[in-house]
C-alpha positions, -999 to 999 in steps of 0.1 A, spaced: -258 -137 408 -265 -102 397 -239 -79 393 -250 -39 395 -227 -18 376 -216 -39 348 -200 -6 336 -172 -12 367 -160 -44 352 -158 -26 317 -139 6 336 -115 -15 353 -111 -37 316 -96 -5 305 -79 8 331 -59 -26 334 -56 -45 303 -33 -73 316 -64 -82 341 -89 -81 308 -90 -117 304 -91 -132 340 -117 -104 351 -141 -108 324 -138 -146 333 -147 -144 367 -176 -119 358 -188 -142 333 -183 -174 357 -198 -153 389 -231 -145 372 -239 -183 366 -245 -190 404 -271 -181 431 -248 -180 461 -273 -182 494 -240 -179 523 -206 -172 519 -198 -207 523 -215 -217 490 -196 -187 475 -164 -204 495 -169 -237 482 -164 -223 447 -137 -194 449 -115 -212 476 -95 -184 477 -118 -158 488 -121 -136 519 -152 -119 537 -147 -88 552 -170 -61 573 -202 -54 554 -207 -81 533 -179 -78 512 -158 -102 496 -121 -102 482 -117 -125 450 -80 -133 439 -80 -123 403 -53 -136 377 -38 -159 401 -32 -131 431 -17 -103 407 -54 -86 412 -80 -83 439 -114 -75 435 -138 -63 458 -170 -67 459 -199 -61 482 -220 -93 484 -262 -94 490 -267 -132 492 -310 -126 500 -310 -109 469 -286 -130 448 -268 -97 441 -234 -84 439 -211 -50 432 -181 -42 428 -168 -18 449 -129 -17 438 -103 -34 413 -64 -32 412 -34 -44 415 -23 -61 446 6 -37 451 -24 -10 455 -47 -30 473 -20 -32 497 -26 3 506 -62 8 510 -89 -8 536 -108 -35 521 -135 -31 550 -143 5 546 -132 19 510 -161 32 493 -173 31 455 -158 57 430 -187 74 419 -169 87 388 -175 53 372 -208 57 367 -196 80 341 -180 59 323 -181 54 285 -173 23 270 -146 32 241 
């Protein structure tokens, strides 16, 4: 799978360096496969969820993190949308929050 954006995995590297480690491995692991349905994608991450739109919700570093991450399966492509904490992802809407924008301003330190 493609992932658009690498510079979102890198932004949310630094904004939570306890995730570092299990993010870049799922990044790393997810770009090896050419999901065609969510049940390909299923087979693999048992723990993830489908939402409205295409998007998924991955269980990052055990279930401290979630990731989500709007899924293309025709064009083998992925991006993440948003990264945090569980505690915060408690407090949003998986099915309609939207990109930050301000990432693609990000500089890699």
């Amino acid at each position: 799978m493609n992932i658009i954006v690498k510079r979102a995995v890198l932004y949310y590297v630094e904004k939570y360096p306890k995730a570092k480690i299990p993010l870049l491995a799922w990044y790393n692991d997810f770009l090896k496969f050419r999901f065609r349905n969510f049940n390909e994608l299923k087979a693999v991450y048992g723990n993830a969820s489908i939402v409205s739109n295409n998007r998924v919700i991955f269980n990052i570093k055990g279930n401290d993190y979630r990731l989500i991450a709007s899924v293309n399966f025709k064009q083998l492509a992925a991006y993440i949308i948003w990264f945090g904490p569980h505690k915060e992802y408690d407090k949003i809407n998986a099915e309609s929050i939207e990109f930050d924008t301000k990432i693609l301003n990000y500089k890699v330190k």
